[in-house]
Residue, then its C-alpha position, 0 to 999 in steps of 0.5 A: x459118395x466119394x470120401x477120401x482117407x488119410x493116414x498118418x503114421x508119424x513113429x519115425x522122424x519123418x511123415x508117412x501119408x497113405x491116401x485111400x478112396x474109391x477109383x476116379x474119387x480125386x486121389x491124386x489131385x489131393x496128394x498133388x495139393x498137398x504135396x506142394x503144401x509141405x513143400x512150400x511150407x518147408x522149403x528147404x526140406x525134402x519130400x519123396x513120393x513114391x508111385x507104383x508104375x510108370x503110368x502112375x508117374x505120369x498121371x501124378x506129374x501131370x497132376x502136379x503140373x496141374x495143381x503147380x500152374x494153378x497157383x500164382x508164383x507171385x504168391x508169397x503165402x508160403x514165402x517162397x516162389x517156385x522152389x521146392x524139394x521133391x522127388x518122385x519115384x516109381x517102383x516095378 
């Protein structure tokens, strides 16, 4: 069974979310879902992810992407349309 945990640790200002789950168990798809979330519902906020390679920098834009083109961009559940803080880092 493939199970996914989050964690949060909110000691600081801001949020810190670790997302923890077997290999090839949809990750990266949830952080992407739930990225877009905070953002679309902060949109005048930023949000930073970081990412341990460049071959996971791909993946999560790709996953982004993905999870971007999926909702309509005349959804107005969030009130706003496609414009989100959010940058993406890698480290190596």
């Amino acid at each position: 069974m493939n199970q996914l945990t989050t964690t949060n640790d909110s000691r600081s200002t801001g949020n810190v979310d670790l997302v923890v789950g077997p290999y090839r168990s949809g990750k990266t798809l949830k952080l992407a879902q739930s990225i877009l979330d905070c953002c679309y519902s902060k949109p005048f906020t930023n949000a930073i992810v970081i990412v341990p390679s460049k071959r996971y920098l791909n993946l999560f834009n790709k996953r982004l992407l993905q999870v971007f083109g999926k909702r309509s961009l005349t959804d107005t559940e969030y009130g706003a349309s496609g414009l989100i803080g959010l940058k993406i880092f890698s480290f190596y």
